[in-house]
LUMSE-386205 format. One line per field, with one value per residue: x, y, z of N, C-alpha, C, O in turn; residue in three letters; residue number from 1; chain. Coordinates in Angstrom, 2 decimals. Example, Ala and Ser with C-alpha at 12.3 -4.5 7.8 and 13.67 -1.06 7.14 Angstrom:
// residues 2
n.east: 13.19,12.85
n.north: -5.69,-2.25
n.up: 7.80,7.08
ca.east: 12.30,13.67
ca.north: -4.50,-1.06
ca.up: 7.80,7.14
c.east: 13.20,12.90
c.north: -3.30,0.03
c.up: 7.80,7.87
o.east: 14.24,13.41
o.north: -3.32,1.14
o.up: 8.46,8.04
code: ALA,SER
pos: 1,2
unit: A,A
***
This chain:
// residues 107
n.east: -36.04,-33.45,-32.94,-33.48,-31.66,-29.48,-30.36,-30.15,-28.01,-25.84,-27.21,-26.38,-23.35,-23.01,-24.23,-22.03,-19.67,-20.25,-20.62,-18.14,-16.21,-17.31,-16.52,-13.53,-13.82,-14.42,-12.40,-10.48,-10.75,-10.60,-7.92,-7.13,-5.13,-6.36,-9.64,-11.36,-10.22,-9.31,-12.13,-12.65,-10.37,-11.57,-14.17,-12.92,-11.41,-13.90,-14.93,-13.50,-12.81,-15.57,-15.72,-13.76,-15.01,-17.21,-17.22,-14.15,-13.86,-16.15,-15.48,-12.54,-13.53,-14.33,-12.43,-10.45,-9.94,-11.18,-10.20,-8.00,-8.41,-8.98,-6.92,-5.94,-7.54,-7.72,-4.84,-5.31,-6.99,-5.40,-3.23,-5.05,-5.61,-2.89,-2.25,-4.01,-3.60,-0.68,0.88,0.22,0.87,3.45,4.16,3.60,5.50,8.14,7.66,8.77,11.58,12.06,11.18,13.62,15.71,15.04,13.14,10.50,7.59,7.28,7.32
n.north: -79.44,-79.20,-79.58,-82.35,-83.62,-83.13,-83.67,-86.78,-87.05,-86.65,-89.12,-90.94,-90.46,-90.78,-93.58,-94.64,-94.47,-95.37,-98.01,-98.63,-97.90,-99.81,-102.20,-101.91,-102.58,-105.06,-106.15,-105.65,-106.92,-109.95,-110.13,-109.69,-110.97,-110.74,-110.19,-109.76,-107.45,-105.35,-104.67,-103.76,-101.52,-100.26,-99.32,-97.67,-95.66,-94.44,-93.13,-91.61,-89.84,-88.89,-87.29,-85.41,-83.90,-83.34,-82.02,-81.40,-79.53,-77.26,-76.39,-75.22,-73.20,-71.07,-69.76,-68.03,-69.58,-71.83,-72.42,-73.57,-75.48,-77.10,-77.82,-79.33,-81.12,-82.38,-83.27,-85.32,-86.63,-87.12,-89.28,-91.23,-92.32,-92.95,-94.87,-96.58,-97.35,-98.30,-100.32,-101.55,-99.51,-99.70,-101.98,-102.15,-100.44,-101.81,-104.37,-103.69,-103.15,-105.92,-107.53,-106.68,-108.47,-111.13,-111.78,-111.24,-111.67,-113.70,-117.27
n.up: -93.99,-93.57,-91.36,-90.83,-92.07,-90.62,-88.03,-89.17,-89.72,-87.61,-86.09,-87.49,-87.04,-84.45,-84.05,-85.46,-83.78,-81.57,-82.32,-82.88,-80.87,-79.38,-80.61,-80.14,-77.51,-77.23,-78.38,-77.37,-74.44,-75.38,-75.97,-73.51,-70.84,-68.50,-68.18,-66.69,-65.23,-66.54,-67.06,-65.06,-64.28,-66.42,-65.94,-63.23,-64.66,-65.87,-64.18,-62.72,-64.90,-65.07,-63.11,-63.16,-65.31,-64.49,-62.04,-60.92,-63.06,-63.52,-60.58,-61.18,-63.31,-61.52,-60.46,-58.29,-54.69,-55.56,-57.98,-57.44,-55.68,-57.05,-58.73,-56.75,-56.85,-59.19,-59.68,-57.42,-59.16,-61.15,-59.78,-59.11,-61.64,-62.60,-60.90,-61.34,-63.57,-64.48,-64.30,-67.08,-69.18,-68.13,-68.95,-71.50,-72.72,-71.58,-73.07,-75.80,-75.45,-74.68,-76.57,-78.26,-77.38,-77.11,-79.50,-79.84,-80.07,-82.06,-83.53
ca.east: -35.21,-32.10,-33.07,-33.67,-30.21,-28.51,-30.39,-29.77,-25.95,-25.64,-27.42,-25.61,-21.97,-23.35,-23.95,-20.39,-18.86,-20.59,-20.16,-16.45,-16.14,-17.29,-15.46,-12.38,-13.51,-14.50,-11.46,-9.21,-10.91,-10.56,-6.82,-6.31,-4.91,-7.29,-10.65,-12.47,-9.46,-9.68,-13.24,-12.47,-9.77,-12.16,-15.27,-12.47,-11.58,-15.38,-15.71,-12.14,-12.80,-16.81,-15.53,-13.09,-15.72,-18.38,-16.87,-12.90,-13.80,-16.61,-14.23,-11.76,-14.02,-14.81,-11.33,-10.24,-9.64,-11.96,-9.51,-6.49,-8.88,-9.29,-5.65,-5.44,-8.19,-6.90,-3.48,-5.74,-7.55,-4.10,-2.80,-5.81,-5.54,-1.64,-2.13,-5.01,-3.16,0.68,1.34,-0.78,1.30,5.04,4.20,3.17,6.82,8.73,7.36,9.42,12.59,12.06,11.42,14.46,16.47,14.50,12.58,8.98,6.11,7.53,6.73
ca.north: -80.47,-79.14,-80.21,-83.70,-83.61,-82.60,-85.32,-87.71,-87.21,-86.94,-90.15,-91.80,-90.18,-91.68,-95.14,-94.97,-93.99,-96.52,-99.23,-98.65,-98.27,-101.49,-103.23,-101.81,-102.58,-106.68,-106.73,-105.20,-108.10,-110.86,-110.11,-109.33,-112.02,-110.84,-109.10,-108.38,-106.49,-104.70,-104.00,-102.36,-100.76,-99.14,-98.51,-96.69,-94.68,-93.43,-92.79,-90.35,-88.90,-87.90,-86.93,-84.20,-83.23,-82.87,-81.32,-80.03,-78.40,-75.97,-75.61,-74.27,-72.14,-69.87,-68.87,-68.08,-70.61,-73.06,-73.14,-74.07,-77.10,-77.90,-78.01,-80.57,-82.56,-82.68,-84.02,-86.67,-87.42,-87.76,-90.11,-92.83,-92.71,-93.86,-96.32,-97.77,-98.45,-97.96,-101.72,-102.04,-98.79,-99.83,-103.42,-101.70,-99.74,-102.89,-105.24,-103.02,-103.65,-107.05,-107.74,-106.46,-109.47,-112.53,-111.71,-110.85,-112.83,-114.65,-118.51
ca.up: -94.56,-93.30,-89.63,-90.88,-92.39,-89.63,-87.25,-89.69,-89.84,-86.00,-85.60,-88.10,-86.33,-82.89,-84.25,-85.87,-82.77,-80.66,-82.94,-83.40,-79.33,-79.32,-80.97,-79.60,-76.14,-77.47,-78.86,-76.25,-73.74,-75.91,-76.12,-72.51,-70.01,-67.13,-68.77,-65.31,-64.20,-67.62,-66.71,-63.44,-64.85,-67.26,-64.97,-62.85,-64.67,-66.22,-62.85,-62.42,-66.14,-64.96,-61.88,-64.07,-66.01,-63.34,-60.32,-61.28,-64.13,-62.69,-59.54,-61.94,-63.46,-60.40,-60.21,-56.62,-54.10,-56.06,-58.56,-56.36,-55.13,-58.49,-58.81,-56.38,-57.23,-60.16,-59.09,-56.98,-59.98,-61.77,-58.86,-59.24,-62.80,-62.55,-60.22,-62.07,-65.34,-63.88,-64.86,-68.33,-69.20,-68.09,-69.71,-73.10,-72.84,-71.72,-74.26,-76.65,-74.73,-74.66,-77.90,-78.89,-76.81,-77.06,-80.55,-79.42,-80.12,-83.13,-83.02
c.east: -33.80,-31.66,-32.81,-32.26,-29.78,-28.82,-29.77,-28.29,-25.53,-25.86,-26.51,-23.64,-22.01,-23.35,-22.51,-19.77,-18.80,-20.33,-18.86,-15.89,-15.82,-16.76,-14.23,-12.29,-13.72,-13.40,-10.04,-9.57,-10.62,-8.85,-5.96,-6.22,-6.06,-8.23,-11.41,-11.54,-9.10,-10.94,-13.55,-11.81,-10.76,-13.19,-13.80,-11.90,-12.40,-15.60,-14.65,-12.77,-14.50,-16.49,-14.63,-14.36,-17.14,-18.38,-15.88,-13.15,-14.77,-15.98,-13.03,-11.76,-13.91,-13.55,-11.39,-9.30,-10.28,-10.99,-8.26,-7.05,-9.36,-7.95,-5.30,-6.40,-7.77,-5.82,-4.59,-6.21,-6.50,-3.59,-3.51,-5.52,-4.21,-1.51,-3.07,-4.38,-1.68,1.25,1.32,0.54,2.74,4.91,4.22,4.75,8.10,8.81,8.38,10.86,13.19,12.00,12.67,15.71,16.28,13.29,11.21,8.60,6.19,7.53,8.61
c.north: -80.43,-79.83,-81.57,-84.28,-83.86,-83.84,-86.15,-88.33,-87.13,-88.44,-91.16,-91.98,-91.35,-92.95,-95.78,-95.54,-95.27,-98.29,-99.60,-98.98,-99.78,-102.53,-103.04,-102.40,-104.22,-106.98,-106.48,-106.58,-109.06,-110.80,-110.14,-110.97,-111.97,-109.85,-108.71,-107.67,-105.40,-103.56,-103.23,-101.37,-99.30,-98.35,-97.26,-95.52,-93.52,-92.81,-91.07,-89.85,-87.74,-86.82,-85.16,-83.37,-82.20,-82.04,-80.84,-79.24,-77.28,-75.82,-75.02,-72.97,-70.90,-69.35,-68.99,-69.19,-71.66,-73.39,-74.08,-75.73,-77.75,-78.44,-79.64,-81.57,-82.97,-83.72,-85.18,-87.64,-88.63,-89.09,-91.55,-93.01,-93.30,-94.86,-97.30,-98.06,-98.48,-99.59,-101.99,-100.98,-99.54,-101.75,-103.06,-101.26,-100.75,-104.07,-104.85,-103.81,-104.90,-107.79,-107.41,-107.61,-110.93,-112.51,-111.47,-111.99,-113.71,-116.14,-119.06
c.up: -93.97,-91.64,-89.82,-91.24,-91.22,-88.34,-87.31,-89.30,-88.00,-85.55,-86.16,-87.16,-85.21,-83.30,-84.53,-84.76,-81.74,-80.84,-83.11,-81.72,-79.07,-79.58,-80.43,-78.34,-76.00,-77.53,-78.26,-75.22,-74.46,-76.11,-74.72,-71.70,-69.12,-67.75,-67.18,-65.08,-65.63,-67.26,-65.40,-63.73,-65.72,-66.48,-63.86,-63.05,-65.14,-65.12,-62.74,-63.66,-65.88,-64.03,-62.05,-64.01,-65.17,-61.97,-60.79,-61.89,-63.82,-61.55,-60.24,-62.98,-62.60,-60.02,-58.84,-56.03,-54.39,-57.32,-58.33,-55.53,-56.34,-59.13,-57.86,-56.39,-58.84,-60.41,-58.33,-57.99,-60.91,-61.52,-59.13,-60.55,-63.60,-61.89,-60.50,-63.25,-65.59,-64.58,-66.74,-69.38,-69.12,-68.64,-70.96,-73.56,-72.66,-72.59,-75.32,-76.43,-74.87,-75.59,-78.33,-78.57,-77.15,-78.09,-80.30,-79.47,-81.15,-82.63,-82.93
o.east: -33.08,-30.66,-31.97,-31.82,-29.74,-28.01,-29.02,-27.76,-24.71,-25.04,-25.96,-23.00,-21.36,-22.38,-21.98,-19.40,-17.85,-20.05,-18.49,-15.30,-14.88,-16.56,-13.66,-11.21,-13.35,-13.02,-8.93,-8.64,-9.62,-8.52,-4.77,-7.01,-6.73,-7.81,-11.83,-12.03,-8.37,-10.93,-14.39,-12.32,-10.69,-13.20,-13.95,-11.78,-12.16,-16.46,-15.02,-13.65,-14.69,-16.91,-14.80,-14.73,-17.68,-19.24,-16.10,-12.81,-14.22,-15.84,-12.52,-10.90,-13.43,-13.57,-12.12,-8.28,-10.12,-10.97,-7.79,-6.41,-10.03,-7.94,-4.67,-6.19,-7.60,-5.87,-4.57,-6.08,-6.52,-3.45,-2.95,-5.06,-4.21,-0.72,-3.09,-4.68,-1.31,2.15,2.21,1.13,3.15,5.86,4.97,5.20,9.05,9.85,8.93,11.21,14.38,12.71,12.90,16.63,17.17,12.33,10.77,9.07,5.29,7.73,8.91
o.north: -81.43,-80.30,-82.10,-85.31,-85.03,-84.61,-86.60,-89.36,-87.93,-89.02,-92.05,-92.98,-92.39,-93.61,-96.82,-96.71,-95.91,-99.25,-100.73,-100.01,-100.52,-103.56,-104.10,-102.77,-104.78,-107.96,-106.93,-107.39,-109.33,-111.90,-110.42,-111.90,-112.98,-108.71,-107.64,-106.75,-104.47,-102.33,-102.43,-100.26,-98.07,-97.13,-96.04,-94.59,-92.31,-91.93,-89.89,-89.11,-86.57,-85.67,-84.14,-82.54,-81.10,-81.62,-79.74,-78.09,-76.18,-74.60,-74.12,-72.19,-69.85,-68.43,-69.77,-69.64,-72.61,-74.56,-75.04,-76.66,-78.77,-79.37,-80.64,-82.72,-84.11,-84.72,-86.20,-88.86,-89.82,-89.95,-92.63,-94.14,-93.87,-95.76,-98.47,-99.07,-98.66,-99.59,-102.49,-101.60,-99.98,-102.52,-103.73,-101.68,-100.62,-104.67,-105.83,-104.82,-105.11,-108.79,-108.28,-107.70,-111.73,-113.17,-111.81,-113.05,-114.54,-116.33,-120.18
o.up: -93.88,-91.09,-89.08,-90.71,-90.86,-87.84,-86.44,-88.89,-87.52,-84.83,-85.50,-86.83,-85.09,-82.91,-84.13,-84.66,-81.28,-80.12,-83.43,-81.38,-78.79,-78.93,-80.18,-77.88,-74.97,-76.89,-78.54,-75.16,-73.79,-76.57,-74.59,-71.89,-68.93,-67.92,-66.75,-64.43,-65.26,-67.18,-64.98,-63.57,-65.67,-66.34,-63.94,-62.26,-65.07,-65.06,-62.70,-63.24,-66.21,-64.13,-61.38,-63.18,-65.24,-61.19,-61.28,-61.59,-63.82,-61.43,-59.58,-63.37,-63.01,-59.20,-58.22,-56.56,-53.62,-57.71,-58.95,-55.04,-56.47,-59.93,-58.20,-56.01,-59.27,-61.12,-59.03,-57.98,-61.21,-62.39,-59.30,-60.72,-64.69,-62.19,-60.12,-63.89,-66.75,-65.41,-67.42,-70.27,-70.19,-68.52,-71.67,-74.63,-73.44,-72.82,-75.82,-77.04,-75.09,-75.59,-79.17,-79.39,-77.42,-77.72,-81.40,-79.06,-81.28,-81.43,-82.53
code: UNK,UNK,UNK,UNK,UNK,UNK,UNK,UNK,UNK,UNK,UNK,UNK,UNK,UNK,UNK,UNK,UNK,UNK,UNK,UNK,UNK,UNK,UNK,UNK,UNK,UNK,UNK,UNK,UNK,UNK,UNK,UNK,UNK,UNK,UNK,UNK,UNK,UNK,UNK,UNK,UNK,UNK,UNK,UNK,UNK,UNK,UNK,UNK,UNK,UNK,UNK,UNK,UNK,UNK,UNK,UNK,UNK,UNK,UNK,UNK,UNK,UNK,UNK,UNK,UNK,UNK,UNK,UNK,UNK,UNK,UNK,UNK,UNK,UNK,UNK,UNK,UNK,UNK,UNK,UNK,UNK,UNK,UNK,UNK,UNK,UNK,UNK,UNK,UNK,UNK,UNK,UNK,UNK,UNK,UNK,UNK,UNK,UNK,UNK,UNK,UNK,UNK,UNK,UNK,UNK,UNK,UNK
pos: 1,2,3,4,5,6,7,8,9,10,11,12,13,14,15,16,17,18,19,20,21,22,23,24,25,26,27,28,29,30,31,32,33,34,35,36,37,38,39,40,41,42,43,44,45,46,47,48,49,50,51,52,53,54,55,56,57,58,59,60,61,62,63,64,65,66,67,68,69,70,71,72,73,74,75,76,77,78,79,80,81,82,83,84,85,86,87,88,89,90,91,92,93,94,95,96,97,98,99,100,101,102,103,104,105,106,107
unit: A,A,A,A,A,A,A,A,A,A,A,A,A,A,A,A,A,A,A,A,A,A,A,A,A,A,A,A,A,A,A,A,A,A,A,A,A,A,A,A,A,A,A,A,A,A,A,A,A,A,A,A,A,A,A,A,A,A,A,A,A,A,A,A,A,A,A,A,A,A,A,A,A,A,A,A,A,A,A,A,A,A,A,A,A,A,A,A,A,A,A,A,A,A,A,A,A,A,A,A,A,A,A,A,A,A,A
***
């Protein structure tokens, strides 16, 4: 019984999770000016975040000189992942700014 539990509540977590995702990622496009460049945005960086997970991080395991190339893939990884959202980012921080001059988004 306790197995079935424990499924249960996992599967249930996962649906949450996925369902909530989702909506964030409908509702982030539906807000954005340009959604394919959203959707590149995002595929690029599943790609840099697997790319962590799958290759730096056991090269930083092994210590040595595999960690020191983990160091700079690292830093490369860093690099794409600022120049993929470098705009989206210093727009989010300027908006602020700007609002404060010419009243935001008020009608």
């Amino acid at each position: 019984m306790a197995d079935f539990a424990l499924i249960a509540r996992q599967v249930i977590l996962t649906t949450a999770s996925v369902a909530l995702l989702g909506w964030v990622c409908i509702r982030a496009l539906k807000r954005s000016e340009e959604p394919m460049w959203l959707i590149i945005k995002w595929v690029v960086s599943a790609i840099v975040i697997a790319l962590m997970i799958w290759w730096v991080l056991p090269l930083a395991d092994q210590g040595g000189g595999g960690a020191w190339v983990a160091v700079v893939a690292g830093l490369l990884c860093g690099l794409v992942m600022m120049f993929t959202w470098r705009r989206s980012i210093g727009e989010l921080v300027a908006r602020r700014f700007d609002a404060m001059y010419d009243g935001g988004e008020l009608p």
